[in-house]
N, C-alpha and C positions, 0 to 999 in steps of 0.2 A: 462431522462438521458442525460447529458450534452454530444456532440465529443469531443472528443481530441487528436489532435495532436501534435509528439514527434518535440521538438524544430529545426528550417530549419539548423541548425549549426550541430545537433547531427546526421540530415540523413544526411547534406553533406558528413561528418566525415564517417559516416556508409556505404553510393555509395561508395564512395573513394576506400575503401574497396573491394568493391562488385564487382569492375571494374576486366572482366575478367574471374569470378570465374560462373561455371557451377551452374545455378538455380536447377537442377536435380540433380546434387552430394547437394546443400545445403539439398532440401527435404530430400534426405534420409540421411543428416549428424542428420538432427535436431531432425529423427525420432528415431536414434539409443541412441542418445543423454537424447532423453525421458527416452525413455526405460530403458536405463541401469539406470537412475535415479532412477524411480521407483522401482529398481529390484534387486542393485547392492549395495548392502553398501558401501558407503567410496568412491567413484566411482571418477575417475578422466577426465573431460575433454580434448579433446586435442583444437589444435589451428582451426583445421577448422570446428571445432563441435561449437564451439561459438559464432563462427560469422553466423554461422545457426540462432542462439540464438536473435541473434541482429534483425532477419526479425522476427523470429515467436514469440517471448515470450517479449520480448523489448515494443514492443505496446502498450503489455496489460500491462504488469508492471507498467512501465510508465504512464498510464490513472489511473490505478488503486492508486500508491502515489498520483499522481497529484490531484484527488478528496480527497484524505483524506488530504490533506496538505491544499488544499482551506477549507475543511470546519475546520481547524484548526484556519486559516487565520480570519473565520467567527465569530468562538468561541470568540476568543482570538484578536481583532485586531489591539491592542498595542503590541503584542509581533513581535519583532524583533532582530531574533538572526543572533547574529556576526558569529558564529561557528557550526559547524558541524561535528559529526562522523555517518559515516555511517556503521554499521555492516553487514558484510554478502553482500558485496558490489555489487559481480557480475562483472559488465563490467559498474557498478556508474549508475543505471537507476535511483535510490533514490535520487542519487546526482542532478542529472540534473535537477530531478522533484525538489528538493530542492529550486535551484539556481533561478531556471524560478519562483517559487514561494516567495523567499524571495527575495530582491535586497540588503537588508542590510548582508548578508554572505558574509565574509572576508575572512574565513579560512576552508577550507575542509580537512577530514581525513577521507579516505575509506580503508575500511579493508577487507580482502579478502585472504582465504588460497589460493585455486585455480590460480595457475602462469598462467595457458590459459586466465583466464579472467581479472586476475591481467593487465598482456599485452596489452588485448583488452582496457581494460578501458583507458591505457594510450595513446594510441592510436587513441579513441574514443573524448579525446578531446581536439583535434586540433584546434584551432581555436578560445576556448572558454578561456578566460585569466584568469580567477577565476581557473577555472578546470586544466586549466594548469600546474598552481601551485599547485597543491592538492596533499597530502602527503597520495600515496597509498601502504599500509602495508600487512604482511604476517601475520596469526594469523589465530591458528584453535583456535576456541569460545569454542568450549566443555573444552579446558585448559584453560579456565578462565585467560587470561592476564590479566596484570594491566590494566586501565581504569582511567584513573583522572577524577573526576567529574567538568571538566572546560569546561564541551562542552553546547552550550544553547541549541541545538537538537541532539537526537539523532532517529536514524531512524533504523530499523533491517526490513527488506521485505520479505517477500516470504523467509523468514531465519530459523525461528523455525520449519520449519517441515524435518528440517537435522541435528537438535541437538537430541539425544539421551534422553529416557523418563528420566531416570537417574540424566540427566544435565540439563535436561531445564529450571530450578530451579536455579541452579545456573548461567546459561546462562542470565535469567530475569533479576536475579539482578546484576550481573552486567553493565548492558545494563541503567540499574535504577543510578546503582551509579555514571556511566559516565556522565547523565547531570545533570546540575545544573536547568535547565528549565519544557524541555517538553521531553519526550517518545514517540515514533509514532510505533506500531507495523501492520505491515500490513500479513494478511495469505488467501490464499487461502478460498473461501466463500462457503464451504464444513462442514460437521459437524466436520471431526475430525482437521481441522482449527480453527473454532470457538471453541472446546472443551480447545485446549492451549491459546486461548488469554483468555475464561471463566479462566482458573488457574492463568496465567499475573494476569488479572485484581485483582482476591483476595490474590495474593500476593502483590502485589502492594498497595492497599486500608490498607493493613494490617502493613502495610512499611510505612504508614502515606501518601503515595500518594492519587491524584484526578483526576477520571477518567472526564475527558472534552467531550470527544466525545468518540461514540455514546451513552451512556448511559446518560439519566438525571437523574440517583440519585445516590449515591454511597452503596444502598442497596443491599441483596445477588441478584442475576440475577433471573429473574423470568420465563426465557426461560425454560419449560418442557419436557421433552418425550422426541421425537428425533426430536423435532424442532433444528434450529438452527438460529441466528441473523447473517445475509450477507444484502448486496447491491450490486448493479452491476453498471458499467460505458460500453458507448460504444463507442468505436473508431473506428475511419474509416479504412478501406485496402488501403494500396496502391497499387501498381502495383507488386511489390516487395514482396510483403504480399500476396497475394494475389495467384501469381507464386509460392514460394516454399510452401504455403501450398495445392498449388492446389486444389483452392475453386474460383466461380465467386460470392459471394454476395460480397457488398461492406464495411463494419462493421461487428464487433465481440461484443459482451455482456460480459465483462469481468466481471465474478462475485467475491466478494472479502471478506472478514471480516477483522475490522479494532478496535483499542484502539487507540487512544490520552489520555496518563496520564500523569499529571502535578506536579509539587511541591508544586504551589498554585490554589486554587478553582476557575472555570470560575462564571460568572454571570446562572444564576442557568437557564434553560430552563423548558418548560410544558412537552416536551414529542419526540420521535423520530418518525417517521414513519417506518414500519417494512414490508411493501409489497406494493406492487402497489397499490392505491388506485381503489375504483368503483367509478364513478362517471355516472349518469343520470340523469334527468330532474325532478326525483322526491326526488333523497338524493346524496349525496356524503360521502363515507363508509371509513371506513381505522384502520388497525391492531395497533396500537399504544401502545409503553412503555410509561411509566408515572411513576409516583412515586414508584417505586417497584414493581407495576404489571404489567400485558397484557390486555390491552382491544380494544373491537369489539366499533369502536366510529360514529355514524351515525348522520347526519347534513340534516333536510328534508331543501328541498327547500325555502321553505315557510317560514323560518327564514334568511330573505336574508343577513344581513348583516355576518352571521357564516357562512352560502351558499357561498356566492362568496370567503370568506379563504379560507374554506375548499374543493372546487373543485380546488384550485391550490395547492394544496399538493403533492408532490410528493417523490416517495421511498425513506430513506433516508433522508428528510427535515427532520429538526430541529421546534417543534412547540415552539413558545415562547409567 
């Protein structure tokens, strides 16, 4: 698993902030914050519950686009989009993961009902002259706004699991009809995460879309029982992090489930990896999708040159 760290522009932005303000009131801002998330339908943020937001949840969000946008970058490495909408915006952690990954983005548009984090976002970036200019809107997604399909990315995070069983159907596609390119859905790497990007995907396939990443085939999913398809990224703590969550390791494992769906077909890949590899001196082992199934793929030693690939595989990798 790759570190990663949130861009030195976005924590200046984010200290800035921080100057002053009690690390023990944030803890229990961010804890109340969960909670009522969890707990509370419809639930509303205020201003200093957010910036909670910005130590404890910002990190990982942030690591977690950032890996699915590199290996989009991977997939696809002609694609360069001019524009951007972000769905379900937050306080623009999509955005930033965006801009740090594309250079060719002109034009951003973050959407965000939540005025706490609407605020914050603007706030957030100071400094950064793309973002600056970045045109951030009000809009609850479950009423299905308009949406012009002129956007080359669109990105919705950690968003589906606040739209209603009802809407999320219509939420998808909308989200679909917005670009004209690529789709990035990211959710939480839990089953009932992965169970709404599994419905994404075959509405989407069914829509004439192509799923890019993670899956190599555009077959029904072959994940059974109560398996579920995640990866994880890890980021370091900062000091900051670290304090209002009051924890001393240095890194968190941010675990996530992701779709990249395209308008046109990538270069076709052999297979994903789907768990940590085994590796030892006598095989190198690993859970692997492939063409519409799951399979147990073992590599003995003794075949060196499939040996020395396949002991560098890792969760996540792309086999080609």
């Amino acid at each position: 698993m790759t570190s990663r760290n949130l861009p030195a522009a976005l924590v200046a932005a984010r200290d800035r902030l921080l100057e002053g303000v009690s690390r023990r009131d944030l803890r229990q801002q961010a804890a109340e914050l969960s909670l009522r998330y969890r707990t509370v339908a419809g639930s509303h943020a205020r201003a200093e519950e957010v910036l909670s937001y910005t130590v404890t949840r910002m990190p990982a969000t942030y690591a977690a686009v950032s890996a699915v946008l590199d290996e989009l970058n991977r997939r696809v490495p002609t694609f360069a989009p001019t524009s951007l909408l972000d769905l379900g915006s937050g306080p623009g952690t999509a955005a930033w993961a965006a801009v740090t990954t594309f250079e060719t983005l002109a034009c951003v548009t973050m959407v965000e009902e939540e005025l706490a984090f609407r605020a914050l976002a603007a706030r957030l970036v100071d400094g950064h002259a793309l973002l600056e200019r970045a045109t951030i809107s009000q809009a609850n997604l479950e009423r299905q706004p308009e949406l012009a399909g002129q956007y080359n990315l669109v990105t919705a995070a950690f968003m589906l699991a606040e739209i209603s069983a009802q809407r999320l159907a219509a939420v998808i596609e909308g989200a679909w009809k917005a670009t004209s390119d690529v789709l990035v859905l990211v959710e939480p790497g839990t089953p009932a995460g992965f169970a709404r990007l599994r419905s994404a995907r075959e509405q989407i396939i069914a829509s004439g879309g192509h799923v890019i990443a993670p899956c190599p085939h555009q077959s029904a999913c072959p994940m059974a029982g109560n398996d579920w398809c995640h990866f994880a990224v890890r980021l370091p703590r900062d000091r900051e992090h670290r304090q209002v969550k009051g924890v001393d390791v240095p890194f968190e494992d941010e675990k996530y489930a992701y779709l990249v769906l395209a308008r046109k077909p990538a270069t076709a890949i052999l297979g994903r990896v789907l768990r940590p590899p085994r590796v030892d001196k006598v095989a190198a082992a690993a859970t692997i999708c492939g063409k519409g199934q799951i399979e147990e793929r073992r590599v003995l030693s003794r075949h060196r040159d499939e040996y020395r690939v396949a002991r560098n595989w890792r969760w996540g990798d792309a086999i080609t």
